[in-house]
MDTraj code that builds the backbone (N, CA, C; nanometers):
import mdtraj as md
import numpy as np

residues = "UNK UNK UNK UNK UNK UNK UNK UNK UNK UNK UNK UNK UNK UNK UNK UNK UNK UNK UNK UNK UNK UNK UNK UNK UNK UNK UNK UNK UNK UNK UNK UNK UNK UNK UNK UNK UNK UNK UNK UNK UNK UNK UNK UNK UNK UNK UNK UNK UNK UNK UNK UNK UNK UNK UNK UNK UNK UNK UNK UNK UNK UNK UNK UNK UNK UNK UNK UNK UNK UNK UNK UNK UNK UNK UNK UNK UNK UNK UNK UNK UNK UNK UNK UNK UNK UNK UNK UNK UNK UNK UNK UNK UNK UNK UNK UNK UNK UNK UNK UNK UNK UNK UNK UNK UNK UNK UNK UNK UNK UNK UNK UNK UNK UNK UNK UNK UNK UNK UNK UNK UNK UNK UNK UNK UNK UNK UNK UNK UNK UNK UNK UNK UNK UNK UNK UNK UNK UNK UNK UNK UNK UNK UNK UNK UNK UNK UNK UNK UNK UNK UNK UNK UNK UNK UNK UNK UNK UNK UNK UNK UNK UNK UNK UNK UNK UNK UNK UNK UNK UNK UNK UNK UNK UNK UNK UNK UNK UNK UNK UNK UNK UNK UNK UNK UNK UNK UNK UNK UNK UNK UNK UNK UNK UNK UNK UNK UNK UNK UNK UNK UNK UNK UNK UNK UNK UNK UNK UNK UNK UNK UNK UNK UNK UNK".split()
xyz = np.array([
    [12.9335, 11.3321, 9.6966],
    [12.8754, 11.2113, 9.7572],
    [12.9135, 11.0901, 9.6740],
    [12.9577, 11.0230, 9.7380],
    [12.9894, 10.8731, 9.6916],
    [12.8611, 10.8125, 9.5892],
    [12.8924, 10.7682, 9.5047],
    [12.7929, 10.7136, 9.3699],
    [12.7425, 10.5716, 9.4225],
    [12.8432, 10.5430, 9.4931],
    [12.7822, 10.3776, 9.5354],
    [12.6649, 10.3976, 9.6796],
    [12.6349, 10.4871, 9.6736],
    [12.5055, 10.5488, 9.8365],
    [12.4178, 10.5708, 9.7673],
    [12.4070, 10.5936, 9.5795],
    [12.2811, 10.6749, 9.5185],
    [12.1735, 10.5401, 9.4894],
    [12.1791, 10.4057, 9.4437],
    [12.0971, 10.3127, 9.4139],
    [12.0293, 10.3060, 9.5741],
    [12.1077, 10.2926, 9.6812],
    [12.0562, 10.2387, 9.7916],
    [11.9434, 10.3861, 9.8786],
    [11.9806, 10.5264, 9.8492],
    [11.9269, 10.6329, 9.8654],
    [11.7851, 10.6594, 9.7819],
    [11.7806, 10.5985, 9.6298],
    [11.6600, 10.6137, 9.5734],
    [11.5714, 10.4924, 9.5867],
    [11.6762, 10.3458, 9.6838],
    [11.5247, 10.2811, 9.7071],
    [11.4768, 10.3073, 9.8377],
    [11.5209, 10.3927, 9.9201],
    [11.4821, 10.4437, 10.0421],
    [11.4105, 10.5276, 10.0365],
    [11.3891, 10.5940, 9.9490],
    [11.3224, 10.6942, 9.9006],
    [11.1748, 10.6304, 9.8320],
    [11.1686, 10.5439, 9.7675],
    [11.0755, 10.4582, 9.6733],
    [11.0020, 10.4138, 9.7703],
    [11.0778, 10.3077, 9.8896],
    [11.0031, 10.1991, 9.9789],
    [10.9435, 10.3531, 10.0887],
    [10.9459, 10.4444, 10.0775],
    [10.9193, 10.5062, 10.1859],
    [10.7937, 10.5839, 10.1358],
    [10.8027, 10.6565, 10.0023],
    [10.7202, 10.7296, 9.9531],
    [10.5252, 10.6424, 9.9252],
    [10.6177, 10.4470, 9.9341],
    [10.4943, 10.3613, 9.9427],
    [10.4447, 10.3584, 10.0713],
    [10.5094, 10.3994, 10.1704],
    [10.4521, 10.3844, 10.3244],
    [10.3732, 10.5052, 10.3465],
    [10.4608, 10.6610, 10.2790],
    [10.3791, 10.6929, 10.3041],
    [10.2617, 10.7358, 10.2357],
    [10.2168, 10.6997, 10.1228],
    [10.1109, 10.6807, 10.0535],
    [9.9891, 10.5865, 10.1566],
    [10.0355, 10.4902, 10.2044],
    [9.9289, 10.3576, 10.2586],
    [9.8792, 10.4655, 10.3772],
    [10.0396, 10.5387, 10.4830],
    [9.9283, 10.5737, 10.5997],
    [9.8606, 10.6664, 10.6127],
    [9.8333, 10.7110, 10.4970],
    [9.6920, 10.8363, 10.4404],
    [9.5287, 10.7607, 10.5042],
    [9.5273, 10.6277, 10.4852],
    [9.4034, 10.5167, 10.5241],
    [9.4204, 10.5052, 10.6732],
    [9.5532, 10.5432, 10.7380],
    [9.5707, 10.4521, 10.8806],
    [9.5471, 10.5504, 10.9659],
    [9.4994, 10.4969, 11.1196],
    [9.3749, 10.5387, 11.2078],
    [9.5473, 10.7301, 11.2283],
    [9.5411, 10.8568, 11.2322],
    [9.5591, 10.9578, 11.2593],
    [9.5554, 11.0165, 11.3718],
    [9.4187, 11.0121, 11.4163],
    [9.3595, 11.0779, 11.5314],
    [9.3119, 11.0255, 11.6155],
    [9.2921, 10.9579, 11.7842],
    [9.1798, 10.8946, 11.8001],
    [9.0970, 10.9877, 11.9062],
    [8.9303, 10.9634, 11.8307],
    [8.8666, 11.0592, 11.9117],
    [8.7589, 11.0268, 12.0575],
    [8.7949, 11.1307, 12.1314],
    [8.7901, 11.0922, 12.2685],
    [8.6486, 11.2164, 12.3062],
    [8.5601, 11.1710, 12.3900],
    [8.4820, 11.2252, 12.4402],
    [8.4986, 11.3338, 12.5786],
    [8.5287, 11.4482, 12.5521],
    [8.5890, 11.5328, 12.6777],
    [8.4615, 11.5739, 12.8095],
    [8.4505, 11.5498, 12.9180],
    [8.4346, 11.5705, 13.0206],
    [8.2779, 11.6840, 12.9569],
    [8.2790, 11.7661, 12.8980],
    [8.1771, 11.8654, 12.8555],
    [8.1089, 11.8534, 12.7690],
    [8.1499, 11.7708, 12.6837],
    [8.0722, 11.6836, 12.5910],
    [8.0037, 11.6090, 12.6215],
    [8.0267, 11.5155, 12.7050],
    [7.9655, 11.4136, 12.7877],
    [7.8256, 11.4637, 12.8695],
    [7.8511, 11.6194, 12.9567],
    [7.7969, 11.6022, 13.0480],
    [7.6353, 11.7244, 12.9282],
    [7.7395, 11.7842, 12.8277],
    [7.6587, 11.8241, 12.7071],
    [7.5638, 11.7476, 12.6568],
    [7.6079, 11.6479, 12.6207],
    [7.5148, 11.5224, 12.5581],
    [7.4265, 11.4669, 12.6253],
    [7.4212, 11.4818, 12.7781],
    [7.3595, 11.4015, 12.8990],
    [7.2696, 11.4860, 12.8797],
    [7.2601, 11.6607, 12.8845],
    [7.1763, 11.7120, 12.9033],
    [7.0751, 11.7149, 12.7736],
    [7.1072, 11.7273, 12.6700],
    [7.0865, 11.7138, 12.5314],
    [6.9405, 11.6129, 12.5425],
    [6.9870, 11.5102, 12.6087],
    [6.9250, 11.3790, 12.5813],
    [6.7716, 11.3780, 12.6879],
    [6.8271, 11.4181, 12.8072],
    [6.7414, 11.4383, 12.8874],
    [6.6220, 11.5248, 12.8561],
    [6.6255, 11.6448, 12.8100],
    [6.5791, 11.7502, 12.7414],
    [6.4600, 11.6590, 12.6208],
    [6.5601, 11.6077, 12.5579],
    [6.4546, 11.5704, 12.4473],
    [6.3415, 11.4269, 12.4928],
    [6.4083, 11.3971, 12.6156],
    [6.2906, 11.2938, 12.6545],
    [6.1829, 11.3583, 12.7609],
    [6.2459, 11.4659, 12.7931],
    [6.1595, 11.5293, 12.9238],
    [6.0257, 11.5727, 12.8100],
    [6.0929, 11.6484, 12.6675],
    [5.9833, 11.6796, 12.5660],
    [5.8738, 11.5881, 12.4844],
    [5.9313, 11.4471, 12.4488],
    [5.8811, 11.3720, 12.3913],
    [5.8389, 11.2480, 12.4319],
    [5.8538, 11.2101, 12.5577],
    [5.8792, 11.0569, 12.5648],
    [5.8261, 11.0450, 12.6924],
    [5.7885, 10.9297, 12.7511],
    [5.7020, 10.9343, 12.9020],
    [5.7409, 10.8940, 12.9932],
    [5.7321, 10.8557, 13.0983],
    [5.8134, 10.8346, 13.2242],
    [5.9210, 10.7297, 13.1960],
    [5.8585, 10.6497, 13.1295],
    [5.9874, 10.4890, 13.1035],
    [6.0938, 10.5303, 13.0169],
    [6.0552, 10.6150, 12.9437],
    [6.1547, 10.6810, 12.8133],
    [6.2861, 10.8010, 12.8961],
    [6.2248, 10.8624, 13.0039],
    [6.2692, 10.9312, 13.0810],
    [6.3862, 10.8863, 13.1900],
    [6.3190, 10.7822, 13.2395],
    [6.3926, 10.6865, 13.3035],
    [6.5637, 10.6795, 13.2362],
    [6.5253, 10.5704, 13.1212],
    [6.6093, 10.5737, 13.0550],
    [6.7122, 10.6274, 12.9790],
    [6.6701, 10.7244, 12.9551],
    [6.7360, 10.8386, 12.9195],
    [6.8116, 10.8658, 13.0138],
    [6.7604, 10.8746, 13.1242],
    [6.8857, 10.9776, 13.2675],
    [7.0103, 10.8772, 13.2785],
    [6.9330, 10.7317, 13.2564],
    [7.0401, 10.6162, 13.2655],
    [7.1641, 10.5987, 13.1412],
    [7.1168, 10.6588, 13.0745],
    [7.2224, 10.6203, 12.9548],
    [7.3014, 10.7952, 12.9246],
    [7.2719, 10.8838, 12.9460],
    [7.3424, 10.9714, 12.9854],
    [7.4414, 10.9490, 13.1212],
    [7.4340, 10.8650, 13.2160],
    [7.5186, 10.8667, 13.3177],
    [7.5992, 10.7529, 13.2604],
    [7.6023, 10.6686, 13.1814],
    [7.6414, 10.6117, 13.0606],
    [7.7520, 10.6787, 13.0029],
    [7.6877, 10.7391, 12.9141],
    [7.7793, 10.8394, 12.8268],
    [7.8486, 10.9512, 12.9268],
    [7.8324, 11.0015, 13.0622],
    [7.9429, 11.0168, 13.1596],
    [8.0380, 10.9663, 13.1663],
    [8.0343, 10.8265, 13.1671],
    [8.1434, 10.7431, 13.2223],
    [8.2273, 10.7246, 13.1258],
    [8.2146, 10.7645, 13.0315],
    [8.2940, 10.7353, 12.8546],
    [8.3440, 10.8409, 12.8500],
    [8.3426, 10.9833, 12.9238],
    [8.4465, 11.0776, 12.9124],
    [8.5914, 11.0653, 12.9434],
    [8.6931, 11.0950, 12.8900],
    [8.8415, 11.0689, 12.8737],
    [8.8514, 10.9703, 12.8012],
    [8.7824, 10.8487, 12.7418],
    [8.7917, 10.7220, 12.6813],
    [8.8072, 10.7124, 12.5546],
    [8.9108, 10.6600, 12.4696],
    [8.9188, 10.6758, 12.3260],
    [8.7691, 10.6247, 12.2703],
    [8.6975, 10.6711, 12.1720],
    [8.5721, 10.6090, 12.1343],
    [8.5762, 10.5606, 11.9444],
    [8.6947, 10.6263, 11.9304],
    [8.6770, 10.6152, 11.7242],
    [8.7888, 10.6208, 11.7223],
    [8.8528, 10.6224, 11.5504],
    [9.0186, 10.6904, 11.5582],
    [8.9539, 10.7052, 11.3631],
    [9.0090, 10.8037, 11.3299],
    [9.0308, 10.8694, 11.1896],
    [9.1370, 10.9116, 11.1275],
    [9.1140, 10.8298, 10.9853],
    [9.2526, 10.8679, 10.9096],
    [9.2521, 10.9973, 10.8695],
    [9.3447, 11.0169, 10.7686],
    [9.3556, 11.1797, 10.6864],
    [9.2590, 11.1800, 10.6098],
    [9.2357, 11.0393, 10.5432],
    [9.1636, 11.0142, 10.4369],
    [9.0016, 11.0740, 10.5056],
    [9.0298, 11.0726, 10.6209],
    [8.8561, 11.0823, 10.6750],
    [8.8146, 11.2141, 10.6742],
    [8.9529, 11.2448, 10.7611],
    [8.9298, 11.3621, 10.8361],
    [8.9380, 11.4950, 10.7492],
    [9.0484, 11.4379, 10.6607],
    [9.1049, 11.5708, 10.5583],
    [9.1631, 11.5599, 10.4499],
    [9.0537, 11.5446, 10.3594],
    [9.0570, 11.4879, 10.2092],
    [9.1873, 11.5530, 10.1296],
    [9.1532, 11.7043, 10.1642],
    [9.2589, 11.7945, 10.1109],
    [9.3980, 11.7660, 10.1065],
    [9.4478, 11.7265, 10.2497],
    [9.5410, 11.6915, 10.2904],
    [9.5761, 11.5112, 10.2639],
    [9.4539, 11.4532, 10.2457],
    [9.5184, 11.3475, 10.2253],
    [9.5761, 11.2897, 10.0299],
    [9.4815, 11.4187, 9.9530],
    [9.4952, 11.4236, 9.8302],
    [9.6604, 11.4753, 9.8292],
    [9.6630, 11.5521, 9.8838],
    [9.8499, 11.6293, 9.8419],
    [9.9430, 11.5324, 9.9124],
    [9.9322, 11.4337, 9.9978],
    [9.9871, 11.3420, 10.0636],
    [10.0455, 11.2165, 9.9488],
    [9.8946, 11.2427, 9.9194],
    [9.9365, 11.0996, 9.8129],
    [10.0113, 11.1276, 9.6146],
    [9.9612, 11.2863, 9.6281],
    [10.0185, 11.2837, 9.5104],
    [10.1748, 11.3535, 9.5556],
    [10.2582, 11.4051, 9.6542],
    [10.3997, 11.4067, 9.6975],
    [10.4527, 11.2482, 9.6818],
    [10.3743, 11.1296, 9.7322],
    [10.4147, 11.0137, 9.7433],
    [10.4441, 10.9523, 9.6391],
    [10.3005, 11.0013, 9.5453],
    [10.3354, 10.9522, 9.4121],
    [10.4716, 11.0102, 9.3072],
    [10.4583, 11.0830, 9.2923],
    [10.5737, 11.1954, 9.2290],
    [10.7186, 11.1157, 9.2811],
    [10.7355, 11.0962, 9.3955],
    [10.8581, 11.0917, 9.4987],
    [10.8828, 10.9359, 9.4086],
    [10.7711, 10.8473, 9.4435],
    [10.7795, 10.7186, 9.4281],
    [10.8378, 10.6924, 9.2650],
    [10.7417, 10.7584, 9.1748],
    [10.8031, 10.7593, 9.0185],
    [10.9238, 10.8295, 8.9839],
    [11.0038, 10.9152, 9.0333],
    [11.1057, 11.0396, 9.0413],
    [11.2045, 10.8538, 9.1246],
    [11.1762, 10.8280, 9.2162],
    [11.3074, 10.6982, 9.2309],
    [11.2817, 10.6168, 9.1458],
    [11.1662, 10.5682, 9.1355],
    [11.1750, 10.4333, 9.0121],
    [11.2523, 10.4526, 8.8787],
    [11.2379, 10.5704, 8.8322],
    [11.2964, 10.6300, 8.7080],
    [11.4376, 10.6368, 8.7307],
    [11.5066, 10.6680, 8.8571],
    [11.5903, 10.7121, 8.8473],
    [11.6792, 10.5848, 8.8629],
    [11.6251, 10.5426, 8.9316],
    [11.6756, 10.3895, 8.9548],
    [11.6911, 10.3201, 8.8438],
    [11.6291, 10.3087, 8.7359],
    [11.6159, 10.2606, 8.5786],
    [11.6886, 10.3070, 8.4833],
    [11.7170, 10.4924, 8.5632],
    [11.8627, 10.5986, 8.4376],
    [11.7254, 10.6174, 8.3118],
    [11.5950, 10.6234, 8.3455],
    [11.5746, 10.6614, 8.2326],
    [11.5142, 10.8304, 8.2503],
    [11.5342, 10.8901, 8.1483],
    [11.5176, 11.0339, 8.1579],
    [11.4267, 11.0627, 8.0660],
    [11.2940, 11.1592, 8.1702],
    [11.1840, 11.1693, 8.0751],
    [11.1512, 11.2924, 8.1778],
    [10.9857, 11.3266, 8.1611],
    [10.9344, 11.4173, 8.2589],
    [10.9544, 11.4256, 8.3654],
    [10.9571, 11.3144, 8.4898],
    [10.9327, 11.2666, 8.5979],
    [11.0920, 11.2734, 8.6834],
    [11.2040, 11.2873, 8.5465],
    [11.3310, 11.2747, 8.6173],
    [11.3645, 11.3531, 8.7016],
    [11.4193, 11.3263, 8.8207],
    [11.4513, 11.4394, 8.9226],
    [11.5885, 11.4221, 8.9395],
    [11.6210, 11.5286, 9.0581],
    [11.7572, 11.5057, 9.1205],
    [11.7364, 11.3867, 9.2449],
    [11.8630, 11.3967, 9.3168],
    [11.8242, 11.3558, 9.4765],
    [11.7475, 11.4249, 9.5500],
    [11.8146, 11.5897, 9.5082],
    [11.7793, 11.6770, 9.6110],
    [11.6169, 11.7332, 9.5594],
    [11.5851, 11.6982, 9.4679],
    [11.4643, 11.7208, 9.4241],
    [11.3552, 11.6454, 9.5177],
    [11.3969, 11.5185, 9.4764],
    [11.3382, 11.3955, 9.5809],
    [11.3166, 11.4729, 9.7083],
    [11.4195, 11.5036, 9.7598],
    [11.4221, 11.5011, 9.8897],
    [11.3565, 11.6266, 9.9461],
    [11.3356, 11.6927, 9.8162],
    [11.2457, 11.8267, 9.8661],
    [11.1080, 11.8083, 9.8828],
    [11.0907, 11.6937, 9.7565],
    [10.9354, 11.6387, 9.7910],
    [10.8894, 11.5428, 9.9520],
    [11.0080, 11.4718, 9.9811],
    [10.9641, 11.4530, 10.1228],
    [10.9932, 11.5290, 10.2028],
    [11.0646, 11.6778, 10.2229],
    [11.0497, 11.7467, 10.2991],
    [10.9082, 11.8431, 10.2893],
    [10.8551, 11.8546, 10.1962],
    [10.7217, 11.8953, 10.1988],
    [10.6702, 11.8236, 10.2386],
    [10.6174, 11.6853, 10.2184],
    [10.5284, 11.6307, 10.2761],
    [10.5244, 11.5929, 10.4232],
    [10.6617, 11.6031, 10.4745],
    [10.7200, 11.6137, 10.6572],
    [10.6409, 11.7283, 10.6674],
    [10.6582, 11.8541, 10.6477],
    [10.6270, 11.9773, 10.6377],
    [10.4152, 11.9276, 10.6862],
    [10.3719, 11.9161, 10.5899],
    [10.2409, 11.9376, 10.5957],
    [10.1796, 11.7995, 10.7027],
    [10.2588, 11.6832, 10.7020],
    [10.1934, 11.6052, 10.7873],
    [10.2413, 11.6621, 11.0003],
    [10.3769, 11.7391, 11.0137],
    [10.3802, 11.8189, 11.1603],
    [10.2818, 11.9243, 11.1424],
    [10.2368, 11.9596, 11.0265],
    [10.1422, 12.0737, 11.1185],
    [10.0447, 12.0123, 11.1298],
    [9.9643, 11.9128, 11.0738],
    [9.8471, 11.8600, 11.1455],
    [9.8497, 11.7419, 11.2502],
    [10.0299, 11.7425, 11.2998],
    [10.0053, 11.6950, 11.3973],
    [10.0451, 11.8127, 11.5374],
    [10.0720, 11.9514, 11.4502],
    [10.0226, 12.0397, 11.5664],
    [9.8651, 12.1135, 11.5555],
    [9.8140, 12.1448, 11.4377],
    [9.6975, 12.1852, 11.4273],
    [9.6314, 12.0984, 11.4184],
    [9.5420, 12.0266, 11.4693],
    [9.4647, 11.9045, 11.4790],
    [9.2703, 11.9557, 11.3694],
    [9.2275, 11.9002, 11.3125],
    [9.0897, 11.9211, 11.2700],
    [8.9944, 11.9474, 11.3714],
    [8.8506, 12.0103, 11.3472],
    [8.7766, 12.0455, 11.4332],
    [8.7862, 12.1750, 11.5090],
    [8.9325, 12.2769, 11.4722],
    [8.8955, 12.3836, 11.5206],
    [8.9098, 12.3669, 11.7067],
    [8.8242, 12.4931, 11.7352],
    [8.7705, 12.4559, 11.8860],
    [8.6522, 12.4116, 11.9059],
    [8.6635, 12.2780, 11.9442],
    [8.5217, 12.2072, 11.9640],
    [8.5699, 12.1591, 12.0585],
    [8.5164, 12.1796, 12.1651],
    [8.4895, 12.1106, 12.3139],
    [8.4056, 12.0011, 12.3428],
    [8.3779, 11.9463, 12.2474],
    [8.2708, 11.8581, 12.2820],
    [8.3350, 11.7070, 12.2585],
    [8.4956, 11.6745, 12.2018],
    [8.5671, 11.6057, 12.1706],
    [8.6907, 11.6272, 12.1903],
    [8.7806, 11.5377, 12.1484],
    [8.9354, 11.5719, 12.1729],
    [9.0154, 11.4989, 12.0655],
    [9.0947, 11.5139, 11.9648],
    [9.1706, 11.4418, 11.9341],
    [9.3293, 11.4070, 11.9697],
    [9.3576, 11.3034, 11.9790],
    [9.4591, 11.2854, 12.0161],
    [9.5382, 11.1866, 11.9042],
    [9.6828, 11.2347, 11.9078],
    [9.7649, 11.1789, 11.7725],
    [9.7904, 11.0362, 11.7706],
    [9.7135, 10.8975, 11.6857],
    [9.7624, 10.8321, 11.6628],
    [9.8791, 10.7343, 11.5932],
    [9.8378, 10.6798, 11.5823],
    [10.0130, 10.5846, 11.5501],
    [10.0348, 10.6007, 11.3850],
    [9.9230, 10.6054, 11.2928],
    [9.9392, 10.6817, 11.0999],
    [9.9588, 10.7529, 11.0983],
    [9.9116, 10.8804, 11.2115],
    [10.0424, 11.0341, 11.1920],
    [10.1948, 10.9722, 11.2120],
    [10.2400, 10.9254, 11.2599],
    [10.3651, 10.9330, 11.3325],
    [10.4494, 10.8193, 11.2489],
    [10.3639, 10.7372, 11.1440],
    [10.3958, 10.6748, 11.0531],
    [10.4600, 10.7730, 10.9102],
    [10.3357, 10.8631, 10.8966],
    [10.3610, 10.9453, 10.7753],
    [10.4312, 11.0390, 10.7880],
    [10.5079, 11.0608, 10.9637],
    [10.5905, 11.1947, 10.9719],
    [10.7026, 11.0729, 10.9447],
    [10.7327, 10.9943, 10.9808],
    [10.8764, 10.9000, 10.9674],
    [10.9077, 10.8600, 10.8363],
    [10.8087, 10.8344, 10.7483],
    [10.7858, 10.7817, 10.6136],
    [10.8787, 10.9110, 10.5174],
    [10.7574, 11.0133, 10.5632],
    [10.8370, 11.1273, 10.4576],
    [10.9446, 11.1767, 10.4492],
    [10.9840, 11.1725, 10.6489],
    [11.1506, 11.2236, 10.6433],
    [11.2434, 11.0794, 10.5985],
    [11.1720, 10.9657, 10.5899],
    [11.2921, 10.8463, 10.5078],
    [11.2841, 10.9364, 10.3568],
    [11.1974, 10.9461, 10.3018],
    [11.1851, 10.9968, 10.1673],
    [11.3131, 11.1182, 10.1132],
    [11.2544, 11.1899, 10.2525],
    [11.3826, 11.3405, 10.2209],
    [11.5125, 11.3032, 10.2546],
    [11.5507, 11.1856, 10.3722],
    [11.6410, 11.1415, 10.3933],
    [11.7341, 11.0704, 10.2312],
    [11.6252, 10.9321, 10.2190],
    [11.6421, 10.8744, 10.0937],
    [11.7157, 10.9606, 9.9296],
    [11.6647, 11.0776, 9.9433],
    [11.6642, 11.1673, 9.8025],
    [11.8077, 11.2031, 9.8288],
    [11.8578, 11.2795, 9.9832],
    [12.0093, 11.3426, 9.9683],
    [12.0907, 11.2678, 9.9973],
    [12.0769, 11.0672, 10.0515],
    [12.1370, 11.0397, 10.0112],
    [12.1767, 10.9277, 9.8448],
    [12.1151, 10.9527, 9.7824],
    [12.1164, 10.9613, 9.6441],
    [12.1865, 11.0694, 9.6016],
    [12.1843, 11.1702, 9.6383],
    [12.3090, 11.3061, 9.5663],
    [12.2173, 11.3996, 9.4530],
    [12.3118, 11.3861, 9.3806],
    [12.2494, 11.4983, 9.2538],
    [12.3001, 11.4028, 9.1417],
    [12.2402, 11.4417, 9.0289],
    [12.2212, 11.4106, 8.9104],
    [12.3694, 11.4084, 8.8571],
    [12.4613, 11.3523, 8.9082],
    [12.6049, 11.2875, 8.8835],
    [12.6062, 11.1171, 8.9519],
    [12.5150, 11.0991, 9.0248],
    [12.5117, 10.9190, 9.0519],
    [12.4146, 10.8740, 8.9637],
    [12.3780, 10.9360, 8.8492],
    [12.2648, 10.8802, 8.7663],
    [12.3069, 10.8144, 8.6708],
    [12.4503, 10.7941, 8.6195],
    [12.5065, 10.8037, 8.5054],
    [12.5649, 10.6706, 8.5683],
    [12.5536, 10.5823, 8.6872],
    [12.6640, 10.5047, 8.6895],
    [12.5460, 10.3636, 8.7693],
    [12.3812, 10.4093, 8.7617],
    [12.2777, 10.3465, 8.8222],
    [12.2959, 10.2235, 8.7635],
    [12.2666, 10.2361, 8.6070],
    [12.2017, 10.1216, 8.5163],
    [12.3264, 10.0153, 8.5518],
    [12.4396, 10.0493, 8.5439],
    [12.5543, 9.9310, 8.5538],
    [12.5579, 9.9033, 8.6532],
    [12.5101, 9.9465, 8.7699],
    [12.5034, 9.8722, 8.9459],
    [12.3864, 9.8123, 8.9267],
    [12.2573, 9.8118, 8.8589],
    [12.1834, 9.7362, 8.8777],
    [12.1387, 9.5957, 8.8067],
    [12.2613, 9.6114, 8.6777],
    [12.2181, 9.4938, 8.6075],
    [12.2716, 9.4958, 8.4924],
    [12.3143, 9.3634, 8.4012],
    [12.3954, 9.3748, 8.3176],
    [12.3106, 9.4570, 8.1680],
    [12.4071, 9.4910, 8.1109],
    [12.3649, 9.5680, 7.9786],
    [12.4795, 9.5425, 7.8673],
    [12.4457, 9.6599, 7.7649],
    [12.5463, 9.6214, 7.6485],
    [12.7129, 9.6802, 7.6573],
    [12.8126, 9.6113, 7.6168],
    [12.9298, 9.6685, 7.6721],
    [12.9583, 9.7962, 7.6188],
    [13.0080, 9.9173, 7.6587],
    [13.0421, 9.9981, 7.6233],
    [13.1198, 10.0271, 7.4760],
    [13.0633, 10.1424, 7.3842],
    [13.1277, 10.0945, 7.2685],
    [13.1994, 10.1460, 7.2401],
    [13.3248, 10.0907, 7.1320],
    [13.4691, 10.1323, 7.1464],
    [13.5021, 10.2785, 7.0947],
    [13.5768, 10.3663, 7.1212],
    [13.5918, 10.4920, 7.0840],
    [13.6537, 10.4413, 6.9251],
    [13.6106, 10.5620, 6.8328],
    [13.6887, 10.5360, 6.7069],
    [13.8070, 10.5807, 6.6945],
    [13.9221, 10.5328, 6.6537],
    [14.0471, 10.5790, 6.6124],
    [14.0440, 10.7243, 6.5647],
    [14.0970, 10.8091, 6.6412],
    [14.1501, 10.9490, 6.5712],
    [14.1466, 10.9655, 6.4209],
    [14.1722, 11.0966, 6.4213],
    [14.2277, 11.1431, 6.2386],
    [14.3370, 11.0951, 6.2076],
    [14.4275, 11.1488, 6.3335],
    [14.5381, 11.1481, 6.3297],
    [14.6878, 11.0061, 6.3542],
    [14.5638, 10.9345, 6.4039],
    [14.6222, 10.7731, 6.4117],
    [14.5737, 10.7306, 6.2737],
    [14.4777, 10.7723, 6.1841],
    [14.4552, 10.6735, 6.0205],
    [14.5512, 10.7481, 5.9452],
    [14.6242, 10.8779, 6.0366],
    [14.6944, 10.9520, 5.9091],
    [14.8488, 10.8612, 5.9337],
    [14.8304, 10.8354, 6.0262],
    [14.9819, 10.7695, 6.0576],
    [15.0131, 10.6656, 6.0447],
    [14.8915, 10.5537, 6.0228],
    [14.8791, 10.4001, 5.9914],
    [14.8327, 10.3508, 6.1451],
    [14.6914, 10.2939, 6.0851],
    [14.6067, 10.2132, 6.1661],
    [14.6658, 10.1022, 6.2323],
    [14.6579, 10.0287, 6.3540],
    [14.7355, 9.8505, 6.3357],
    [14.6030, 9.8341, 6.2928],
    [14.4601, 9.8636, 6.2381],
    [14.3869, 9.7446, 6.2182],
    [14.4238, 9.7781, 6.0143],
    [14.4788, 9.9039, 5.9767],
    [14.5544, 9.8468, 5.8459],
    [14.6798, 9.9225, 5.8204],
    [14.7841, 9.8437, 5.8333],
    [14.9142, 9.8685, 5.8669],
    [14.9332, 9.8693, 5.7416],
    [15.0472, 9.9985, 5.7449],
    [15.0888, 10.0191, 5.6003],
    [15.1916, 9.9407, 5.5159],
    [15.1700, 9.8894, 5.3889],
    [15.2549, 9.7956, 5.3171],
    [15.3684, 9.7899, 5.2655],
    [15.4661, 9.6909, 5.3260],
    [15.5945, 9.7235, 5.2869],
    [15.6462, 9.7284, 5.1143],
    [15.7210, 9.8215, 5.0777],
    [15.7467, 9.8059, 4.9761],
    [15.8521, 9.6895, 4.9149],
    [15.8394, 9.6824, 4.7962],
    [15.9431, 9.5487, 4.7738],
    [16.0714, 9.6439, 4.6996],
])
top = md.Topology()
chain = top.add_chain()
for i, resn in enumerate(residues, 1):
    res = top.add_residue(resn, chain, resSeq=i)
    for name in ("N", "CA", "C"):
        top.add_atom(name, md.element.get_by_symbol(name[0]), res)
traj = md.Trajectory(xyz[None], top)
């Protein structure tokens, strides 16, 4: 892989691993009141006024259950990961983080714990692609009929985010465009000069040329 694709691959990787860190907070799911829930809750309500409450309370009640009828199919909330699924939104953010410090570093050429490859990178946003499609095929809540979720627009953020990330990492390469970062990004000290051989001081230096005899 071309060395001049690796600066522009690890900030694709960086700006992405920050997106998807943020849409851990952004709305995921939005939840909708299903047809049985509704007509669940109607009865629910009725019940507890038929038990407690007197004709005016009764009244009302039947009225605001045919209410909460009419709100079946209707988006009513929307929930992030952060809400819905701590678990998931904890491993979200620490892939993001990792991903995010693994380009900054690399981008800088400095080598410590955190240093990765490309393809390292890019394994960390393929995990985190990985775990954000299955909860946008396994949704929270199990089977509960009494709601519905449906996939909002921060899933579909954090599935795009992570595959820039895994995208970002392979094209950065492997740990052969690391060596050529620091001088694409900014000036430094000039390279320093190789020392003269053994075998050039055995033969006469030009910086001390040997003296003619008289």
């Amino acid at each position: 892989m071309d060395d001049d694709r690796a600066p522009l691959g690890l900030l694709i990787s960086a700006l992405a691993a920050v997106v998807l860190a943020l849409s851990v907070f952004a709305p995921w799911y939005g939840v909708t009141i299903t047809p049985v829930g509704a007509l669940a809750a109607k009865q629910e309500l009725v019940t507890v006024a038929h038990e407690f409450g007197n004709a005016t309370f009764q009244f009302r009640a039947i009225g605001f259950g045919d209410q909460m009828q009419s709100l079946a199919g209707h988006q009513i909330a929307t929930l992030s990961a952060h809400q819905s699924m701590g678990h998931v939104s904890l491993i979200l953010l620490a892939l993001a983080g990792i991903a995010l410090l693994a380009s900054l570093l690399r981008l800088a050429d400095m080598r410590g714990l955190f240093f990765a490859t490309g393809s390292q990178i890019a394994l960390l946003g393929a995990v985190a692609f990985v775990v954000v499609f299955f909860r946008l095929l396994v949704r929270p809540g199990g089977n509960v009929d009494l709601i519905a979720l449906s996939p909002g627009w921060g899933i579909w953020v954090a599935l795009l985010s992570a595959a820039a990330v895994a995208a970002g990492g392979l094209l950065a390469g492997s740990d052969r465009a690391s060596t050529r970062v620091s001088q694409r990004l900014g000036p430094g000290p000039p390279p320093l000069a190789a020392p003269p051989s053994v075998r050039a001081l055995s033969q006469g230096s030009p910086l001390h040329p040997p003296s003619r005899r008289r």
